[in-house]
Structures are given as structure tokens and as C-alpha cells.
TORVEX-337081 format. One record per residue (C-alpha): x, y, z; residue in one letter. Coordinates in steps of 0.001 Angstrom, whole numbers, plus 500000, padded with zeros to 6 digits. Layout:
BEGIN
XYZA ...
This chain:
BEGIN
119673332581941628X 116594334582940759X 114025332995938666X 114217335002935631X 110660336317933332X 108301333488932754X 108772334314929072X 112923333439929081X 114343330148928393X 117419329549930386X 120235326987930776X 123655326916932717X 125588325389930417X 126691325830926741X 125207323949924139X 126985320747923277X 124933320155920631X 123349321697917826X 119797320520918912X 120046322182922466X 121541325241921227X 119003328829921030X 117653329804918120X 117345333167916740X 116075334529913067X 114369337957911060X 112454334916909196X 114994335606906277X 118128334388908374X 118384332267911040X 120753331600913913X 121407328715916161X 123414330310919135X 125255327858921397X 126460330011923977X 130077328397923869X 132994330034926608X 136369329376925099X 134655328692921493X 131482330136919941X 129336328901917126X 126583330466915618X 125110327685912923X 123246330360910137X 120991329559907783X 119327331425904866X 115482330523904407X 116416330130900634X 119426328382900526X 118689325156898565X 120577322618896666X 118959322959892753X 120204320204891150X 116443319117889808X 114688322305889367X 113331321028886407X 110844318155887318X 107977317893884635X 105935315467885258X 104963312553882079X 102160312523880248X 100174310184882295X 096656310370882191X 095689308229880106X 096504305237882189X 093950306856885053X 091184304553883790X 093143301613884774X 093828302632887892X 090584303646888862X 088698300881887792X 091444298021889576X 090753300288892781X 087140300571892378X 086688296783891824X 088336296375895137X 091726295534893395X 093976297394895589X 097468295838894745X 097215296082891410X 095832299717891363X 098355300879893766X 101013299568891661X 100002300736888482X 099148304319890048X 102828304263891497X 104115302888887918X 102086305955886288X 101563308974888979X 104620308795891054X 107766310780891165X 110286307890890454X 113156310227891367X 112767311804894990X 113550314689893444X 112573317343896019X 115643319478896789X 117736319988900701X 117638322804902773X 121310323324902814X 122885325078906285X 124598328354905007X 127765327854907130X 129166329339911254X 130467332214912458X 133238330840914893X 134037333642917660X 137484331544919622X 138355333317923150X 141730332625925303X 139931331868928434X 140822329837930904X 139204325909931258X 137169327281933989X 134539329759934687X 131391330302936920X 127852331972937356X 127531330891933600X 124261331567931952X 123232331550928743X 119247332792927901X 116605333473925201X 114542335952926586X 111211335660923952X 109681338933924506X 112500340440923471X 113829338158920904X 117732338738922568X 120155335656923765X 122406336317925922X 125069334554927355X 126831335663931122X 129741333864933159X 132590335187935100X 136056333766933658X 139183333040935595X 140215335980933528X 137744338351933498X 135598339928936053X 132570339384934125X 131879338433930324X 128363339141928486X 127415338534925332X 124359339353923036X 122801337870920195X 119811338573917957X 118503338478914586X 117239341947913325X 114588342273910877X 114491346246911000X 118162346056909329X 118314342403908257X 120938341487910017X 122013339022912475X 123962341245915563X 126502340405918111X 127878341906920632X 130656341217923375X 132025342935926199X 134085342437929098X 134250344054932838X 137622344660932440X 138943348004930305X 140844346293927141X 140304342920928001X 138207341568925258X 140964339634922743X 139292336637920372X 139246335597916754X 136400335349914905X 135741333827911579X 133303331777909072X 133689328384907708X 131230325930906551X 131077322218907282X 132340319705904510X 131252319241901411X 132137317280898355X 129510319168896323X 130282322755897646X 133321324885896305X 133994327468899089X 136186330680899758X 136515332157902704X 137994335791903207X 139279338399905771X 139676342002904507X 139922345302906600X 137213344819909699X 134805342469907735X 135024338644906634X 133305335742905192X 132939333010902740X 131443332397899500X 130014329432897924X 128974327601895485X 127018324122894029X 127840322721890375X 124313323067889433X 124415327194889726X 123166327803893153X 125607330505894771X 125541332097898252X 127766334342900662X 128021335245904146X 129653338546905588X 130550340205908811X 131693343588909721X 133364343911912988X 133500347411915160X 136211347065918193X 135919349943920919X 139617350241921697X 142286347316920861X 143184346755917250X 141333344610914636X 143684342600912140X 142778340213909603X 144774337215908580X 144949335446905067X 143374332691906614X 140215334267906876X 140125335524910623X 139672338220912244X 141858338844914902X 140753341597917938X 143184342663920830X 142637344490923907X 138993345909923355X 136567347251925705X 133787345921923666X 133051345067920048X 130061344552917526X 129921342304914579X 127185342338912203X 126373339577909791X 124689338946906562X 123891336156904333X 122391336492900249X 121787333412897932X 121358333958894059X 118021333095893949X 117200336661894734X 120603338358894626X 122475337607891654X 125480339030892941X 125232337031896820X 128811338751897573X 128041341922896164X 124375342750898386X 126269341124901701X 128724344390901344X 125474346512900586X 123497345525903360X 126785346083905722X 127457349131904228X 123961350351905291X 123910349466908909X 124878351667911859X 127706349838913804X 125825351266916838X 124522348824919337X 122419350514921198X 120836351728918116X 120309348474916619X 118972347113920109X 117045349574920481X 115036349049916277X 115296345738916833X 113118345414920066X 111020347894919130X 110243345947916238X 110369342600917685X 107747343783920904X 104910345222918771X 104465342135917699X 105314339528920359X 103694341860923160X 099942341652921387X 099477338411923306X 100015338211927237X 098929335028928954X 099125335024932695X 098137331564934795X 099445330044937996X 103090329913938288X 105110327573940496X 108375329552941874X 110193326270942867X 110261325055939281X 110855328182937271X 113779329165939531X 115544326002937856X 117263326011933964X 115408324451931428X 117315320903931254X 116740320356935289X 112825321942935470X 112297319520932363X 114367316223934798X 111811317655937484X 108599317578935809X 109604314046934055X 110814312567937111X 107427313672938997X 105354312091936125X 106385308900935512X 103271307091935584X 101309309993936870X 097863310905935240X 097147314486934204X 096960316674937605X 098356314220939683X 101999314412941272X 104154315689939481X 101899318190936893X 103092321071939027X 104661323189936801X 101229325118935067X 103682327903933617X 105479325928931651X 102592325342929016X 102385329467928763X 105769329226928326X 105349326722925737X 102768328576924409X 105143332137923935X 108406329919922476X 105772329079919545X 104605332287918501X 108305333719918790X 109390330671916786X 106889331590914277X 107803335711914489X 111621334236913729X 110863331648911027X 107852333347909164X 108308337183908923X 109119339560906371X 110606336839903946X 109840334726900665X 109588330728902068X 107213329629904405X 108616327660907296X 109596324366906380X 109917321090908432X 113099322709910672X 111465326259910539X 114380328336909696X 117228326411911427X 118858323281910051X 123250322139910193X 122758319182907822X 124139318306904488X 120740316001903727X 118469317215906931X 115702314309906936X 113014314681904759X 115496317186903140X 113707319717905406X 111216320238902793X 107365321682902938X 105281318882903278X 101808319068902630X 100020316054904121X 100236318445907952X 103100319550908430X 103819323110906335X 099661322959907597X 100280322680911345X 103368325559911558X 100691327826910751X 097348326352912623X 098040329019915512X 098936331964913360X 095351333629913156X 094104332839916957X 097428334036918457X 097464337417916348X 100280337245914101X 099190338146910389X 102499338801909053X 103500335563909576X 101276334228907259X 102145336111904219X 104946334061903476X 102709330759903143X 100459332574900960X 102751333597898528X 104373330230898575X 101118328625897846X 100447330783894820X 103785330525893407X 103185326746893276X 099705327424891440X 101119327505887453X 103075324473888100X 100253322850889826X 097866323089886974X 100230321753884391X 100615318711886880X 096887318349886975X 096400318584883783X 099628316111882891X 098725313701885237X 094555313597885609X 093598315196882929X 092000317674885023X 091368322002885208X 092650323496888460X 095623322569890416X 097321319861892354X 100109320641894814X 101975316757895897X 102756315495899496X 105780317140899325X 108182320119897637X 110927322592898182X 111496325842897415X 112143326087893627X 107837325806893472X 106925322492891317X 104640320339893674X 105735317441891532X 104753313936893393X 108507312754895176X 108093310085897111X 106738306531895225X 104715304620897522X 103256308064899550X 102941310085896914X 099686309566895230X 097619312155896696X 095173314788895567X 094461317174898353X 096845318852899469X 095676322613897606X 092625321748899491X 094239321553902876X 096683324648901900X 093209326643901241X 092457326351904740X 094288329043905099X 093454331600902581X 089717331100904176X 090924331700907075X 092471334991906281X 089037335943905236X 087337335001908149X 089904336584910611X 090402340021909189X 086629339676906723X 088551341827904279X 086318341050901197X 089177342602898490X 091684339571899894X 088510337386899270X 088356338347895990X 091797338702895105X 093675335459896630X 090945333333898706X 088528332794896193X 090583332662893035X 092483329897894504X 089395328122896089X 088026327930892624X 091178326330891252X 090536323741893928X 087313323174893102X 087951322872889370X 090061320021890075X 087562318277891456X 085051319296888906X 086844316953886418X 088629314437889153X 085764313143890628X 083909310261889089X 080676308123890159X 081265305026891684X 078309301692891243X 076228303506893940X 076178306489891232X 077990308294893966X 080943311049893453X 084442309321894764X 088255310335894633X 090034307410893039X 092771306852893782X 092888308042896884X 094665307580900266X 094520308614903964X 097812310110904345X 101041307623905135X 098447305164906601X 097818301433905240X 094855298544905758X 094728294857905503X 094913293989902125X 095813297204901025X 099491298159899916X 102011298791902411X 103306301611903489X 100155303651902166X 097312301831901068X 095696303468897967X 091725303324897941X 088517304710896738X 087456307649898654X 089598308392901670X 087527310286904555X 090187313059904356X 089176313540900742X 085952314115901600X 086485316384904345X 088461318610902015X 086184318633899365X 083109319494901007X 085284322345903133X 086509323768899659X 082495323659898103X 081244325219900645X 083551327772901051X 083367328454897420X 079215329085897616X 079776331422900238X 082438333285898502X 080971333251895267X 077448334563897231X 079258337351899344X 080964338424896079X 078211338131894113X 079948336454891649X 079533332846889852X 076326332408890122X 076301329780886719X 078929327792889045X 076627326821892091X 074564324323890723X 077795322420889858X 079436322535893130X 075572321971894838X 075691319099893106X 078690317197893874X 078154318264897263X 075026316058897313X 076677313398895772X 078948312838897528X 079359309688899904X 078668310742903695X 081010309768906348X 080936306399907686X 080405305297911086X 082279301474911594X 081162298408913570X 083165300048916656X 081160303622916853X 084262305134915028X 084603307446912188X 086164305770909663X 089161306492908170X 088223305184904786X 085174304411902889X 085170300840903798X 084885299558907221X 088527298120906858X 090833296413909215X 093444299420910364X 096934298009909210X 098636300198912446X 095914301364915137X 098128303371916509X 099154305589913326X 100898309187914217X 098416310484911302X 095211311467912432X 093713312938908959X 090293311334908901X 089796313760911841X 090463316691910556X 086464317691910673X 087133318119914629X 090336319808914279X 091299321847912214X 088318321928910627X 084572322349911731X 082874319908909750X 081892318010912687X 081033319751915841X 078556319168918854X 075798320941916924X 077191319964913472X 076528315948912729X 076773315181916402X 076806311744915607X 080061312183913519X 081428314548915909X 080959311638919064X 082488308873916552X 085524310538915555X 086076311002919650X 085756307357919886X 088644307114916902X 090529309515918729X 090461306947921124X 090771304002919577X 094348305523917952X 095528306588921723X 094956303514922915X 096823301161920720X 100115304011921053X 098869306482918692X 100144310265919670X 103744309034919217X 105926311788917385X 105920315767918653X 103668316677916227X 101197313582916252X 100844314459919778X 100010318115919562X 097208317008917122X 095363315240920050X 095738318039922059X 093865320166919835X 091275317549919287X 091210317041923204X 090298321101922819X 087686320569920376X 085686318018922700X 085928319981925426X 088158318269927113X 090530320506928852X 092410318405931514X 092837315534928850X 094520318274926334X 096550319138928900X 097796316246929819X 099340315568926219X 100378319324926007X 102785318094928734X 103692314805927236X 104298316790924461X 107083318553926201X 107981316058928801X 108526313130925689X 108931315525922366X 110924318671923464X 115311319108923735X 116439321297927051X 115888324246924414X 111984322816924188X 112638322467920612X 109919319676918701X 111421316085918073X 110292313874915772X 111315309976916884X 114609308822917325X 115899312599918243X 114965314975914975X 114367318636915491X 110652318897913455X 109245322335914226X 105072321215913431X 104998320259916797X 105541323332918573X 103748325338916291X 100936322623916473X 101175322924920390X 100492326540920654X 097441325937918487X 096251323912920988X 097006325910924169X 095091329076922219X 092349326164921500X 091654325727925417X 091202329873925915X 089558330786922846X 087512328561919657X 085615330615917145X 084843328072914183X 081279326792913588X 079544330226913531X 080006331493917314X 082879332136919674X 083795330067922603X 085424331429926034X 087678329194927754X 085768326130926056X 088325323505927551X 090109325363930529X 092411323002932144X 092203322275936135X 095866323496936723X 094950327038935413X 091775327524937528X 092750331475937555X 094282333618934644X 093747336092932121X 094963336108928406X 095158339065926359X 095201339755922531X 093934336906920901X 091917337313917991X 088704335362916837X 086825334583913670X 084702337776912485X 087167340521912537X 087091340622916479X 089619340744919301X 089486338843922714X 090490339484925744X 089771337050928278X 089771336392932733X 088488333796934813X 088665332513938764X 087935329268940043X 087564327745936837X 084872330322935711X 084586333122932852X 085189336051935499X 084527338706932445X 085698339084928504X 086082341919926181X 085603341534922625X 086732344161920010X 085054344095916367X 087208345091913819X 084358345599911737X 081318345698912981X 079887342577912218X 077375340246914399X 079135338580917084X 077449334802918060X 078280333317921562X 078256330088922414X 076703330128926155X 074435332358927869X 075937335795928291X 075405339347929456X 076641341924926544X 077615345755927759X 079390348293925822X 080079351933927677X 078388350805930485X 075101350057928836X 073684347136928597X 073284345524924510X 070526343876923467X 071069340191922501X 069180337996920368X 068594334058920965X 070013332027918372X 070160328258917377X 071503325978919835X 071053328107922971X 073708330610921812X 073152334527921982X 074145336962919508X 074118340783919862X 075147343319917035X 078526345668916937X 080035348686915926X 083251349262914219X 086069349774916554X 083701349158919737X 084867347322923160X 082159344914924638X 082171343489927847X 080792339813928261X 079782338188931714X 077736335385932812X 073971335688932342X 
């Protein structure tokens, strides 16, 4: 067989599971195609299809026992304070809300047990599975499958080589459930289901089926029954009422307003798909042997090889399948995180459970954090909206929780929440926590600093960095040193000696710290571009000085909390006193270098006592490999990633065998991270370059400034770079560089730290070699 694209993901055998089937999704639906001969499924999901049974989750009146708290945890007391802050601050309920599965389209075909050349393929540059065999009946069967956002609909299509031989049934059902009253219907050419939860949340699914030739006959059971076709077409739809309020009534609308054309909706549908997908090209070394094998035996291969090997060694010689890697997250990201309302949540888009674990919820403490850490470098904007908007619908609810809880302006968004937008605390014993809106504002600064569009600054970064910062304003209290502390505090789902188990609660948390200062700052140099706020400074100035600087511990390593405490697991997945490495820049080679070198030696301190143990824990220290420079050691857990954390469908685990999406999105971060870095004030070509891509080039990436980068190298080496401003802003290297533009050379200034930076013009190209 002919290897197939780089960019396709291919197996020879159907799914037999839901975890190694292909998924597909417009960001508003979502598909999980398993590629099935004499029986199809297609698991669907809606992105806001929720059980609502505790929409209403006010929080007590609690406040006034902060006092206590604070001063048993300030006096060292750290039993007592952790269980009066649980008693007080918690959420006694679990309360957060599942991500329900919407229901399957079953297509059943009378084939024979047998058939061969069987294929089945997700082809990422496209966005289209398909799914090939020859039957003991037919000549040749094919099948298509993808989720359209130009008509919001989720598209299938079937044909056989032989003239009237395409004869199945197809229907919709929905696994069992107590809590769920459902109907399901066959009318005409179309069919579904409808259902529905005591507590008022509704939903419906739809298909409309086009047969070229044959007959099409439905049955009161709910199937559709097609004879003797050529070919046929079914379109499908899903609506929940908590946009709809009529889910049965704007299925038929939406497949009243599609073409039943194929080629038509193909043809929108990659058109669509491609302009955004094809904006990033990475080409590196390929190795023929191991791409001309499916997924499942290339994966046996390259785990075989490198049992026991070290990073390069035997065995590491499949360099593609990191760009591959690379392209399934930023397609996984177009399909969960486009053109919709909800951000994508632990599963993305795709989940067949009843009570998915964690409920497949947005948690705050990384997770809804890392799906969206490669959004900006990799060049997919619209992907982003949808985590904006969910941020900013939790805002009113936050502030009453602030307020309810701490007695405090601005808002406070908990660990953990769903889609019905209260970031109530959930989870008693994790749950007392304080920055996760600081985290989440990562990302509106971001979207400044990527596009530097100064209305979005105005309008959404700042207003919510402010909120932030108000919180703090009143949170924050002086400690016997007279300086500025979180209490309580905690470094997320991570315990000391003596403290409480599983999180110890504490004074001070480095995380908290981290987040603070990032949200300050940020808020000075918003509130100095905008001219704006000027009474405000002094205040934020002045916590900024007061508060405690990171420690360095009897070891050389950053510490985690503010006290050189014994770790109560070395080897925790979370790595959030790091954060100033990655993602973050509060701690860089030319930024406290001292910090920067300690949290290296904590980054090895976790690794060696197991640390780097889920999908997503292990695409963290990739990143941070990135963001020391180390390129072959990033790459080495970029593989472990996928040799120890990935299904045959290179889907994210999460120990035993759960499907958590952070870790793919988290991975593609830190692939981009070895090409391209732009935080710190200056961009970075090919800062950590693995050995096993010593040629390449990667296209389309986008950098810090408002500027595009395009990027090639040989032996190792920066062969030549364009960068693109946007805007016309200064552009800082880091490294010694020659600047041309037209074919003239620029002039370039020397700046701090060795680095050279040269002015631009709006909508220029500028090519960069090595001085």
C-alpha cells in the first residue's frame, strides 16, 4: 500500500471502541466515526448538551468566617485552617453539571462477514474521514464523513461500485438512561429522536436522507430503510434548548436549508475547512518505512524500538510523526473550538458517557488553560473566541461569589464549572482556590499582544484584567513580615508534610504569586497604552512591591510554596509553581536568571521521582523543556507523550485509559515552542530545534507583536526567516541577525542582552539571516 499524506491518520480496521474511533466536529457538533462494515456508528455530541439539574448554585454568605481561616493558616495551623476553609468556602455538593452524549446515528449494511483492502482515514487538511474496503458483495464500498461548519451540519455519504447495490438501514437511538425520556421517529426521507431530562433540559437530533436510485421507506420503528441505490447522502443535525427553544423545530429548519448535493457541500466545506488548516505547513524529515504503516502498528513500531531507549537513540526514527502530532492538534482545535458558544472542555467536543469523568467539565487549575496554549502561535484566532466569551459570561456570577465568599470587588472563577456559567467552588478538599480569572486572563493578554488591536484592549482585555486585580486589591492581606500574601491559598491538587491531604491549603502558594504579579503588570501597561487609570497605579505599584519574592529551597529549586516544605508527592502531575517558565515569562534567561535556573532544577527534581505521568502532565515538560532550550530533551517527552499517552487514533489519555484532550492541545504548544518563542520582549527562531529535525521549514506561524513567521533551516541552523508585521511595530530578535526587506538591507539597532531590533512597516515582508 502507498503511504498516504503525512497529514492523514489511517487504520485498517474499524473501531472497536469508542476511544479509537475518528473524530470529526464544526465546533458546535461533534462526531466520533468508527468506520464499522456490516454496522456503523457515529457517537454525536452537541457542545451544549448538559444535564441542568443544579443551575442554581449560590454560594452562602461566608465571609465572615475568613478571619479564622486566615489567621489558623498564617500561624502555621494548617489542619485546622484547611478544615474550617472547606467547612466555610467549599462547594459541599459537587454540583458542576455532565456533558451528556447527544445519542448515534446507526447506518446497518447486509454484507457479508468478510471483506478486504479495508481502510478507514482522517485526512486533517481536509477535515474528511473516509472509510474504503471491497465486500464479498460489492466491488468496492466508500464512504465519507465530515462535520460542516459552512451549513452546520454533520454529512455522510455512501456509495457502492456496483449500479443499485447500496441497500442499509439507518437510524438514531441513544444509549440508556433512567433520567432521559426519549422518542425516536422516521417520517418521509428524514428521522431522529428527541429528548428530554426532568429538570427542563430538551434536545433533538435529525437526518434527512437523499437516495440516487432505489427507494427510501421508513418504518414505525424509527428506521430508515434504503434499497437498491447507486449512492445516497444523509445529513444530520442536532439543537438543545439552551439556544433553541423549539430543539425539534430548528433540526427541520436547518435541514430544510441545506442542498442535498454532495459535491456542493464537499466542495463549502473544504473550502472552509483549508483556509484555515492550510495557514500552517510544517515540513521535517520523514521516514517512508514507518508512515507506510496504519496508525496502531507505526505506534507498536516506535514503542517496541524505544523501550529503554534515550531520546535519538534506536528506535526515535519516526521524526514525522511529531508534525503529525503537531497538525491532529490544531485540527482538533478547528473541530472543537470554532464558530460556537462553549469553549472546549476536558473531552473537547466528543464524549459517549452518561457521567464522563470529571463530568467533562472546564477546569480551571490547566486544563480549559492548556486546550488553548497553542491557539495564538499556530494561527488560529477563531478558535479562541469561544473561550473568551465563556470567560465573560462567568464574570457576573464571579463577582457575586467574590463578594459572598471574601468579601472582596472583582471576580473569582473556582477550579472547576460547566456550561450553565456559575464558577461556584465543586469539589471540597480541591476547591479552595483564588486564581483561576488570573490564569483565564492569560489569554485575553494574549489576544492583545498577538493581533496589538488596542479597541480589544480596551474593550475585553483590560476590563477583565481590572476585575482581576480588584480582587486582589481587597484579598490580599499583610502577613508578620508586613508582606502582601494570599491566604488561604494552595498550589493546585498538590499536598506537603503536615499539610492536609489531598491539597494542602497554605499561605502564599508560588502560583499565586506568579498570577498576581502577571495580572499587575499587565494592568500598568494597559492602563499606560490606554491612557487610562492613572489614580490606579500607585495601588497596583504597591502591592507589586510588597509582595513576597519567589523562594529558592535548600536543593537550588523554586519552591512550590512559600515555605521550604517537605513535597508530600515529588513526583506530582501538576507543575503550577512553574508556570513563570511556561506559560508564562516571568522567569526567563535574562529575566531573574536565578529563578529561571531553579525552577529547571524543580523541573527536575519532579521528573525524577515519576513526575510527567498523565498526557497532559507530560506535554507541560515538553514545553518547559522548550523554554530552557532544550530541544532534544522536549522531544523526547513529545514522544513519550504519544508512545505512553495517545489511543491508535493519537487521541490524549489521562491514566488508567481516559480520553482528556489538554494533552494534545498542550503538545502542539510545545512542538510550535521548539520553532518559534516570542514572550519576554523579542522573538526566538528555532530556540530548541530538536536533533531528529536537523532540516525543515515551517510556515504560518504567528508571533507576539502583530507579526507572521515563516521559518527554514539545514544542518541544525537558521538557513533564512521571513517575518510579516501586521502593524508596523518594532520587531526585537533574540540573536545576532541580518534584517533585509526588498532586497535592501534594514538598519538594526543593538538592544539589551545582545539582541537586535530593527523597525517595520505595515504589511512589509523581512528577510532574517545570520549576521
Amino acid at each position: 500500500m502507498t503511504a498516504p499524506h503525512p497529514n492523514t491518520l489511517w487504520l485498517t480496521t474499524p473501531a472497536a471502541r469508542w476511544l479509537d474511533a475518528l473524530p470529526i466536529g464544526n465546533g458546535r457538533l461533534g462526531a466520533m466515526v468508527f468506520g464499522g462494515m456490516a454496522l456503523e456508528r457515529l457517537a454525536l455530541n452537541h457542545e451544549n448538551l448538559w444535564r441542568g439539574r443544579t443551575r442554581d448554585r449560590t454560594v452562602p454568605e461566608a465571609a465572615a468566617h475568613l478571619p479564622e481561616i486566615q489567621q489558623a493558616l498564617l500561624e502555621g495551623r494548617w489542619l485546622e485552617g484547611a478544615e474550617l476553609a472547606t467547612r466555610y468556602l467549599s462547594g459541599h455538593d459537587c454540583r458542576v453539571e455532565p456533558y451528556q452524549p447527544a445519542g448515534d446515528l446507526h447506518l446497518a449494511f447486509p454484507h457479508s462477514i468478510w471483506a478486504t483492502d479495508y481502510r478507514r482515514a482522517l485526512d486533517l487538511a481536509t477535515g474528511i474521514v473516509s472509510v474504503g474496503y471491497t465486500s464479498s458483495r460489492f466491488a468496492a464500498v466508500q464512504r465519507a464523513y465530515f462535520a460542516s461548519t459552512a451549513h452546520g451540519v454533520i454529512v455522510t455519504h455512501l456509495r457502492v461500485a456496483e449500479a443499485g447495490g447500496l441497500t442499509f438501514a439507518a437510524r438514531c437511538s441513544r444509549i440508556p438512561d433512567p433520567d432521559c425520556t426519549v422518542t425516536t421517529w422516521a417520517e418521509g426521507a428524514r428521522c431522529g429522536l428527541t429528548g428530554s431530562f426532568p429538570e427542563g433540559v430538551s434536545f433533538a437530533i435529525a437526518a434527512r436522507l437523499a437516495a440516487a436510485g432505489g427507494t427510501v421507506t421508513a418504518d414505525a420503528d424509527g428506521t430508515l430503510r434504503v434499497h437498491g441505490a447507486d449512492e445516497a447522502l444523509i445529513v444530520l443535525t442536532i439543537a438543545t434548548n439552551l439556544c433553541d427553544p423549539d430543539p425539534a423545530a430548528a433540526c427541520a429548519a436547518r435541514l430544510d436549508a441545506v442542498p442535498m448535493d454532495y459535491a456542493a457541500l464537499k466542495a463549502a466545506h473544504v473550502a472552509e475547512h483549508r483556509a484555515l488548516f492550510d495557514r500552517v505547513a510544517l515540513e521535517v524529515p520523514r521516514n517512508p518505512e514507518a508512515e507506510a504503516l496504519p496508525m496502531d502498528q507505526r505506534l507498536a513500531r516506535l514503542r517496541a524500538a524505544s523501550a529503554g531507549a534515550d531520546a535519538g537513540g534506536p528506535g526515535w526514527d519516526d521524526p514525522g510523526l511529531a508534525a503529525l502530532y503537531f497538525h491532529y492538534g490544531r485540527y482538533l482545535l478547528m473541530a472543537s473550538s470554532r464558530h460556537c458558544d462553549q469553549p472546549a472542555n476536558l473531552q473537547g467536543l466528543w464524549n459517549e458517557e452518561l457521567r464522563p469523568p470529571w463530568d467533562s467539565d472546564f477546569h480551571a487549575d490547566v486544563n480549559l488553560e492548556m486546550n488553548y496554549w497553542p491557539a495564538e502561535t499556530v494561527n488560529l484566532p477563531e478558535c479562541i473566541g469561544p473561550l473568551l466569551g465563556f470567560v465573560e459570561r462567568l464574570v457576573p456570577n464571579g463577582q457575586e461569589i467574590a463578594r459572598r465568599l471574601f468579601d472582596a470587588r472583582g471576580v473569582f472563577i473556582g477550579i472547576q464549572t460547566d456550561v450553565w456559567a456559575r464558577p461556584t467552588p465543586e469539589s471540597p478538599g480541591w476547591d479552595v482556590w483564588t486564581v483561576g480569572a488570573a490564569w483565564l486572563a492569560e489569554h485575553f493578554w494574549w489576544r492583545y499582544e498577538y493581533t496589538q488591536d488596542e479597541a480589544f484592549l480596551r474593550e475585553r482585555a483590560y476590563p477583565f484584567l481590572k476585575l482581576c486585580a480588584a480582587f486582589y486589591e481587597d484579598f490580599l492581606l499583610r502577613d508578620a513580615h508586613g508582606r502582601l500574601v494570599t491566604v488561604p491559598s494552595q498550589s493546585p491538587e498538590n499536598f506537603f508534610v503536615g499539610g492536609a491531604h489531598p491539597v494542602s491549603l497554605c499561605v502564599a502558594a508560588t502560583m499565586d504569586l506568579l498570577l498576581i504579579r502577571e495580572v499587575l503588570e499587565r494592568c500598568l501597561r494597559a492602563s499606560a497604552l490606554l491612557g487610562v487609570d492613572a489614580e490606579l497605579r500607585p495601588t497596583w505599584e504597591g502591592i507589586l512591591r510588597d509582595l513576597p519574592p519567589f523562594q529558592i529551597g535548600r536543593f537550588g529549586q523554586l519552591q512550590e510554596w512559600l515555605e521550604d516544605v517537605d513535597e508530600g508527592e515529588p513526583g506530582h502531575r501538576h507543575l503550577s509553581h512553574l508556570l513563570g517558565v511556561f506559560p508564562g515569562e516571568a522567569m526567563t534567561p535574562e529575566v531573574r536568571p536565578e529563578c529561571y535556573k531553579a525552577a529547571r532544577v524543580s523541573l527536575e527534581r519532579r521528573l525524577a521521582a515519576g513526575g510527567g505521568h498523565t498526557g497532559w502532565s507530560r506535554s507541560w515538560v515538553a514545553c518547559l523543556w522548550a523554554r530552557f532550550g532544550e530541544g532534544a530533551l522536549a522531544y523526547e517527552h513529545l514522544m513519550r507523550l504519544i508512545t505512553d499517552f495517545a489511543t491508535i487514533t493519537l487521541l490524549d489519555l489521562h491514566p488508567p485509559e481516559i480520553f482528556q484532550i489538554d494533552g494534545n492541545f498542550g503538545g502542539t504548544a510545545g512542538i510550535a515552542e521548539l520553532l518559534l518563542q516570542s514572550h519576554g520582549g523579542a522573538l526566538r527562531l528555532l530556540p530548541a530545534l530538536p536533533p531528529q529535525w536537523p532540516d525543515g521549514t515551517v510556515t504560518g506561524l504567528r508571533a507576539r507583536g502583530g507579526f507572521g513567521v515563516d521559518i527554514a533551516w539545514q544542518d541544525g541552523t537558521l538557513a533564512d526567516a521571513t517575518i510579516t508585521s501586521d502593524r508596523g511595530e518594532a520587531c526585537t530578535l533574540a540573536g545576532h541577525y541580518a534584517v533585509t526587506c526588498d532586497g535592501q538591507a534594514v538598519a538594526t539597532t543593538a538592544s539589551a542582552h545582545g539582541w537586535v531590533t530593527f523597525g517595520t512597516e505595515k504589511g512589509k515582508a523581512y528577510q532574517i539571516s545570520i549576521k
